[in-house]
C-alpha positions in Angstrom: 0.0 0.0 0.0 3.1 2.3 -1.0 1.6 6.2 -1.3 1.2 7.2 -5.0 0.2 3.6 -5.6 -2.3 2.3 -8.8 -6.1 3.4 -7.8 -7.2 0.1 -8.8 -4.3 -1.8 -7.0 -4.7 0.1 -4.0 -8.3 -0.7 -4.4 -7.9 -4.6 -5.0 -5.1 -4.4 -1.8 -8.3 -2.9 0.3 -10.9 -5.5 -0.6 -8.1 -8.1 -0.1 -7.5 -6.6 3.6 -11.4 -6.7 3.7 -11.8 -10.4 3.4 -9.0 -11.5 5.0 -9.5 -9.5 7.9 -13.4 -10.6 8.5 -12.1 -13.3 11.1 -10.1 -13.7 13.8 -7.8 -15.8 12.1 -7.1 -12.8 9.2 -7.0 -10.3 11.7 -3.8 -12.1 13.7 -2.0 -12.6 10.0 -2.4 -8.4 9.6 -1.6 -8.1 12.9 2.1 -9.8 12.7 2.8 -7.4 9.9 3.2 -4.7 12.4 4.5 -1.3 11.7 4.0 -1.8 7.7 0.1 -2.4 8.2 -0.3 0.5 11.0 1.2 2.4 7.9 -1.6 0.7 5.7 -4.3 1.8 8.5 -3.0 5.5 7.6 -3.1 5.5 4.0 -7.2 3.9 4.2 -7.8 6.5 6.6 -6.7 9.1 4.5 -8.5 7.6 1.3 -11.6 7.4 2.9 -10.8 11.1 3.6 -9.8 12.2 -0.1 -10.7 9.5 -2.5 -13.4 9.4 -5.2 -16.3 8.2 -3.4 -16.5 4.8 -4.9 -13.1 4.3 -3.2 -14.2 5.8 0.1 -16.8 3.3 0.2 -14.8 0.2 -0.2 -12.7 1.9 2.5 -15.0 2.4 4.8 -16.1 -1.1 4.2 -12.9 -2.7 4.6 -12.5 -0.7 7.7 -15.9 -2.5 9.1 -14.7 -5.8 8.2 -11.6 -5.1 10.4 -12.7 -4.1 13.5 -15.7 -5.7 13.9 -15.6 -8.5 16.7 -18.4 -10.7 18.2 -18.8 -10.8 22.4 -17.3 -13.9 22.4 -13.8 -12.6 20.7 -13.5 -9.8 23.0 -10.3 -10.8 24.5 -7.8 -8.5 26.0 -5.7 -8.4 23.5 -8.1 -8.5 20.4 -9.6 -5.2 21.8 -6.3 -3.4 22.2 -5.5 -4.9 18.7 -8.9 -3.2 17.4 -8.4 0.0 18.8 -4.9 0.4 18.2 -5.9 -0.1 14.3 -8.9 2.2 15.1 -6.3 5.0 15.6 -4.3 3.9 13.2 -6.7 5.6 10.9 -6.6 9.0 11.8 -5.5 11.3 14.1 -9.3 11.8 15.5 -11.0 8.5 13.7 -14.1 9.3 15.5 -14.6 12.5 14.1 -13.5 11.8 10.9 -16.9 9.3 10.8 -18.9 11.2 12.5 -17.9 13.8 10.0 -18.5 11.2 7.1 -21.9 10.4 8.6 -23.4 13.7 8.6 -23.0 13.9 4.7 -25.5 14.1 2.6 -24.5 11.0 0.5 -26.4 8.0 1.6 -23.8 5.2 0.5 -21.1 7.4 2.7 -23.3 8.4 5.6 -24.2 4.7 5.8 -20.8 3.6 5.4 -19.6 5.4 8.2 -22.6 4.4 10.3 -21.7 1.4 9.7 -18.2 1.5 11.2 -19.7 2.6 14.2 -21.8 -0.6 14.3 -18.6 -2.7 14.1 -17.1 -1.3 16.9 -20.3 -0.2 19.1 -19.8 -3.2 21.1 -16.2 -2.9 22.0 -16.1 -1.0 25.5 -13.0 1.4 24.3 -15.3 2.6 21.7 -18.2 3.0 23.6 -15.8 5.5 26.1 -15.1 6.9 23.0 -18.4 8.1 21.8 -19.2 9.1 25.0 -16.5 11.4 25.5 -17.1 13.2 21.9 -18.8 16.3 22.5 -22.7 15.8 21.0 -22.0 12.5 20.1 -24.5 10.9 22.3 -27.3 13.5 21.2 -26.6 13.0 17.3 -27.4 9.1 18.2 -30.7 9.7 19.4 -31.2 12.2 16.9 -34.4 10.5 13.9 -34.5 13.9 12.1 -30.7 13.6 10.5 -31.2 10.1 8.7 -32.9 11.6 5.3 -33.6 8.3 3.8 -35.2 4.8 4.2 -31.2 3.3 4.0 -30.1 5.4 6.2 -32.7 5.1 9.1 -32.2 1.2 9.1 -28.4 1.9 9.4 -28.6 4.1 12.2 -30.7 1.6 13.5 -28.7 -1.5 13.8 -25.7 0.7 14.7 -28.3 1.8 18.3 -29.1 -2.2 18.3 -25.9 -3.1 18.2 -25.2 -0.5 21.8 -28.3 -1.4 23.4 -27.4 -5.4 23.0 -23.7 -4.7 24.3 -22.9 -6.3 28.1 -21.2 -3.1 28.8 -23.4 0.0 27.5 -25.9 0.3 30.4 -22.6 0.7 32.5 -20.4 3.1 30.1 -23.4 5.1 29.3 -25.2 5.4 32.2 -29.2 5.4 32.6 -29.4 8.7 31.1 -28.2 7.7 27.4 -28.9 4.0 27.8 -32.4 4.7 28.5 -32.4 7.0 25.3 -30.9 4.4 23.5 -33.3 1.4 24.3 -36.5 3.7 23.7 -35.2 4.2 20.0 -34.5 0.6 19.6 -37.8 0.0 21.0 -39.8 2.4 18.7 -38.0 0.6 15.7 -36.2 2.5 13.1 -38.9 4.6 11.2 -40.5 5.9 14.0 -41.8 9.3 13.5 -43.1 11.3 17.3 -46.6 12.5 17.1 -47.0 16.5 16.7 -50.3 17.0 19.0 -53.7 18.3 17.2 -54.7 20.3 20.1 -53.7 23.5 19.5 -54.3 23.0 15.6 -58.1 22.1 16.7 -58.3 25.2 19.1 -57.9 27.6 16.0 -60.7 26.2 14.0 
């Protein structure tokens, strides 16, 4: 993944890094290549940044591949592998998502929301988004997900916090609440304005 390299070789290296790092076992290989994949990281980061869109995507997907983990492969070590990579990305990864997900281009946008879902069940993440100014409030938020796409991705991505073993704890009542009463009103819920004061002025 030398800078300066071939579009469409930097873009077959990405998908390659995609697949082989959707398990465990491809994540570990990555892993043992150390400095020259943290250098990788950078360069997708900054794709996903700067490239064409079509490129961003498949960066943005490869980057959801990577980090994503079940519960039951949350060790130790395969968390401080994930975030490590995380950071790798970007000198503020978070924001550069967040960023990404307020676009309005709905293969982006849910792109980056879908980052988030790979990682919303990794405790270092959740700290993450909690210590991100507004964060919390644009993840409760129905009225910035413009499109049917969107509102399902924003959806699993709450799904995926509320189902974590460690939200209710990271979080708090006072998002974790918020959080489970949007997962419970599904994803297309729309809040009832009241008719009272429209029948009044008849």
């Amino acid at each position: 993944m030398a800078e300066g390299q071939d579009p469409t070789l930097f873009g077959v290296a990405v998908d390659t890094i995609a697949i082989l790092g959707s398990n465990v076992e491809g994540k570990l290989v990555l892993q043992k290549a150390g400095s020259h994949f943290q250098r990788g990281l950078n360069r997708i980061g900054h794709q996903i940044k700067n490239a064409p869109t079509e490129m961003r995507i498949r960066c943005l997907d490869a980057v959801s591949s990577l980090l994503f983990l079940q519960p039951e492969q949350q060790t130790e070590d395969l968390l401080r592998m994930t975030e490590s990579w995380f950071s790798s990305l970007s000198n503020q990864p978070l924001e550069l998502f967040r960023s990404i997900s307020t676009q309005p281009f709905p293969d982006l946008h849910c792109g980056a929301l879908r980052v988030f879902t790979a990682i919303a069940n990794q405790p270092w993440a959740q700290q993450e988004m909690l210590a991100s100014p507004g964060f919390m409030e644009y993840m409760v938020d129905r009225s910035v997900e413009p499109d049917k796409a969107s509102k399902e991705a924003k959806y699993e991505l709450v799904k995926a916090l509320v189902n974590s073993k460690t939200a209710a704890e990271i979080f708090g009542n006072q998002y974790y609440l918020r959080l489970r009463a949007y997962m419970l009103e599904g994803p297309y819920y729309v809040k009832a304005i009241s008719t009272t004061a429209v029948e009044g002025a008849e």
